[in-house]
N, C-alpha and C positions, 0 to 999 in steps of 0.2 A: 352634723354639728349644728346646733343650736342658735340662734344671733340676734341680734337685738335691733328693733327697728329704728333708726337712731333718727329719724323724721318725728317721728309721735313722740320720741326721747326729748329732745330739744324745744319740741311746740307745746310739753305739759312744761316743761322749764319757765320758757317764758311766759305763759298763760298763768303761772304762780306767781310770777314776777309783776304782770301787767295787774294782777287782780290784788294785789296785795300792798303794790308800791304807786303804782299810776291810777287805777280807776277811784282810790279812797281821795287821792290829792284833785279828783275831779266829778268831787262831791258824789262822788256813788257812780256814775252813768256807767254803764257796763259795754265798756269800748270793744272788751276780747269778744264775748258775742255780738254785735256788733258788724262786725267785718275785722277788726287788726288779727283773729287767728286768720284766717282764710289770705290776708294779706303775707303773714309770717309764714304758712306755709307754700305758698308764692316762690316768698323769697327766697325759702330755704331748696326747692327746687331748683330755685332759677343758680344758686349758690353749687349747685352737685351734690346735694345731700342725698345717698340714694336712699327710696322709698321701697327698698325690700330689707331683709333680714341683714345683717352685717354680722357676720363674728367677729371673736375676740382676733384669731389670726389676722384675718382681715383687716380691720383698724390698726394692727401692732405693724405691718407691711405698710400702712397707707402714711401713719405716723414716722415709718422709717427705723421703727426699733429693729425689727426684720427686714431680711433683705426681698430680693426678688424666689417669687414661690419655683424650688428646683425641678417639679412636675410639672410646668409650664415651660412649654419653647417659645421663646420670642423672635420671630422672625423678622428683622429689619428691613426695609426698601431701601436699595439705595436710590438717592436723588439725582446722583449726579452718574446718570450712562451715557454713553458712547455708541451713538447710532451704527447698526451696521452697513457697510456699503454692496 
């Protein structure tokens, strides 16, 4: 299945944003090249954005429209054991 990189997704978002709303209101200088992408993609790391393919399923699970994937077993730890003697 197919998935969309949602790092590059969000960094051309903002990079339209900074270039069309912030660099004009500061007389041209061109801040996104600059350093604020390499900053934004930074942040969006440091944030959990991941930086490989994401599906649609994927995000609809992450978002919580979907539940837990039923071909996954999730094994718990417990925390709290009881040493043996």
């Amino acid at each position: 299945m197919a998935g969309v990189r949602l790092d590059l997704l969000l960094l051309e978002c903002l990079g339209q944003v900074v270039k069309s709303t912030i660099e004009p209101r500061c007389k041209g200088v061109p801040l996104w090249d600059a350093g604020i992408r390499d900053v934004a993609a930074a942040k969006l790391k440091e944030l959990g954005v991941p930086d490989r393919p994401v599906t649609v399923v994927e995000a609809a699970r992450a978002a919580g429209f979907l539940g837990p994937d039923p071909d996954v077993i999730v094994v718990k730890s417990n925390p709290r054991r009881v040493p043996r003697v």
